[in-house]
N, C-alpha and C positions, 0 to 999 in steps of 0.2 A: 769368111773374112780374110783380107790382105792382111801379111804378118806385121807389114809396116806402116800400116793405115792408121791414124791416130781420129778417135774416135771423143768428139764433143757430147757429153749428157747435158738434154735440159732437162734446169728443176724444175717442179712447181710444188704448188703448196696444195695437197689435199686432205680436206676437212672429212672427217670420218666418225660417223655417228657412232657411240655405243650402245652395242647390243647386248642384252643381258644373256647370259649364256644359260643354254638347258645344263640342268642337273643331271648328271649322270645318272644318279639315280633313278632318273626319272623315263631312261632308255636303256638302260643294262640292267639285266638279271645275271648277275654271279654265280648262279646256279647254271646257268645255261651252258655255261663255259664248259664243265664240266660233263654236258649230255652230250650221247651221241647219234647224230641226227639219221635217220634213214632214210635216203630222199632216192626216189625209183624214177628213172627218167624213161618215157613211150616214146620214141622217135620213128619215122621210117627209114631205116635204115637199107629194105627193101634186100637183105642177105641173099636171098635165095635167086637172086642176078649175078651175085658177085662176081664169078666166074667170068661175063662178059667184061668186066672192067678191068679183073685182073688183068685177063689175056689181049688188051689194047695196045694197039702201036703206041709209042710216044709220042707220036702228033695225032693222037686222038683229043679232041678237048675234052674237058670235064662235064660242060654240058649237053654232052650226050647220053649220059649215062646218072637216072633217076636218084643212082644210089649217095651222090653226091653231094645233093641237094641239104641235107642236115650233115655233114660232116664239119660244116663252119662253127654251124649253132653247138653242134657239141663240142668242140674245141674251144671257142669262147666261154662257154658255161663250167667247164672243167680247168681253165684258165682262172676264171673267177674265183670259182670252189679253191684253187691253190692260192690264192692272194688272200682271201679271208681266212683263210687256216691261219695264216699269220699272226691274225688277229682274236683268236680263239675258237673259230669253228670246229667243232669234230663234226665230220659228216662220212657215212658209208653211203657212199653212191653206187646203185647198181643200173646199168643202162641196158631196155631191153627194146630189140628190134619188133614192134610190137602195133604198128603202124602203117595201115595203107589205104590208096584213096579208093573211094567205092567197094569196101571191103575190108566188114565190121569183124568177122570172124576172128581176124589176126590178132585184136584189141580184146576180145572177148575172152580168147583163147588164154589171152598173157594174162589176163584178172583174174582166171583160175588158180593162176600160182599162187601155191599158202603165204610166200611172205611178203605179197605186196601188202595186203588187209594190213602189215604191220609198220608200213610207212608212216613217215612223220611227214611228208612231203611228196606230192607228184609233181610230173615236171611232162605238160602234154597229157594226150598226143595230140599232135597237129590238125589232123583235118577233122571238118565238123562233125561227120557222123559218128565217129570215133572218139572226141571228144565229149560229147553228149552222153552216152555210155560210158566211160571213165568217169565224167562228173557226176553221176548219180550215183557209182562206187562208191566214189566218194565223199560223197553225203551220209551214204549208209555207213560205213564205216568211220565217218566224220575223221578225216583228210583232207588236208590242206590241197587245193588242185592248181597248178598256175595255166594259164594258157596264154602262152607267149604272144601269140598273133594278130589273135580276132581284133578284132575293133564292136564287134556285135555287142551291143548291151543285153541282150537278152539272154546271153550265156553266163550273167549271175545273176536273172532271176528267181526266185525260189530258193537259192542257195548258195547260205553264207559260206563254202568252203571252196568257192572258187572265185581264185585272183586274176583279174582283169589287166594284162600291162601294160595293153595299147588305149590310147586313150579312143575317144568317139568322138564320130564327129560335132554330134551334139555336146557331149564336153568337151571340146574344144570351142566351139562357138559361144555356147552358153560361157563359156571365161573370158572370152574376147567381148564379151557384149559387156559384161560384168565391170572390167577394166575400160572400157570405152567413154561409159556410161559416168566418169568422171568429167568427160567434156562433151556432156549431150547437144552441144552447136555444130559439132566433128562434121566436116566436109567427109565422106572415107572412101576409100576407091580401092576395089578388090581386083587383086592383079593377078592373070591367070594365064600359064603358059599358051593353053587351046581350048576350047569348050567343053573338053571331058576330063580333064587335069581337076582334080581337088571339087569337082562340079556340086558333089552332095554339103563339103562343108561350106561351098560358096552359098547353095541354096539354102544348105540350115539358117547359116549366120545371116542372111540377107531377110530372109523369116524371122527371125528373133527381132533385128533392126527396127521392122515395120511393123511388129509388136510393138515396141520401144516408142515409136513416132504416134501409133493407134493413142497407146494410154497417156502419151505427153512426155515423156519421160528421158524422148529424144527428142531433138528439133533439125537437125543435121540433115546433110543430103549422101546419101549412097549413090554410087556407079562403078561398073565393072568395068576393067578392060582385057584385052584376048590380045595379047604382045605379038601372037604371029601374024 
């Protein structure tokens, strides 16, 4: 802004519905405040590289080197962890290098240690094969498992201890149809950078659609278009 720029607000008038407010009690346990959480993060941190990345010129970039790859994720997550603390979190977080692709040993290796079994929390590991075996620990020792990434629905089949973040593409469509399905005359037109951009939830949702128009339940017309 110019320091001497004088600056016109317009009003207007906005109408604002009342929302009945959740009860605290009804999402806070007071109890909780007071635990403290063990949450064991599997990343690949890929350590046993390190050495190439230490000894890199300065005009090396970062993507050249594997080991880099979750150092975001773990600084955003530890990030976070300090922001909630504020708000009552107690958490001992222990982050172990524990993670690699095509190669379950690493993962296996780290489940041996006696005091993950005593986690309140996993956090990973990342890649599937890896993960698949971390979430069946976790079953058996019934632990809470997150897996940041996947989109796959079938990685919490069978079990309830592991949290899905990403959504799918079937849940996402199945929402979109859901909310559509208020104006089933809807002209809709699926807008797509290039033919392989977003391709599976164009094809889900486009499948739900013709569901939708099968049973009557839509009347509308669907079309896609490819902007390049």
């Amino acid at each position: 802004p110019k320091a001497n720029e004088s600056i016109t607000a317009n009003t207007e008038i906005i109408t604002v519905t009342r929302v009945d407010t959740v009860s605290v009690s009804d999402c806070y346990d007071p109890e909780n405040a007071r635990k403290t959480y063990k949450v064991t993060m599997l990343l690949p941190f890929l350590l046993e590289n390190a050495s190439a990345a230490l000894e890199a010129t300065a005009q090396s970039a970062t993507s050249e080197f594997d080991n880099f790859n979750y150092f975001q994720f773990y600084a955003g997550f530890m990030m976070a962890a300090d922001s909630l603390k504020h708000y009552g979190l107690n958490a001992q977080i222990q982050v172990l290098d524990a993670d690699k692709y095509n190669d379950t040993l690493v993962i296996r290796q780290a489940l041996r240690k006696p005091s993950i079994d005593k986690s309140d929390l996993i956090i990973g590991p990342m890649y599937a094969a890896s993960f698949s075996i971390a979430s069946r620990f976790a079953k058996k020792n019934k632990i809470g498992i997150v897996n940041p990434l996947s989109k796959r629905e079938n990685i919490i089949e069978g079990n309830p201890y592991v949290i899905k973040t990403q959504v799918s593409a079937e849940g996402i469509s199945s929402k979109l149809i859901s909310l559509i399905s208020a104006y089933p005359g809807a002209n809709v037109v699926i807008v797509r950078n290039d033919k392989k951009e977003m391709k599976e939830l164009a094809d889900n949702f486009t499948a739900r659609w013709k569901s939708g128009l099968a049973a009557s339940s839509l009347s509308g017309t669907i079309q896609e278009a490819v902007f390049t």
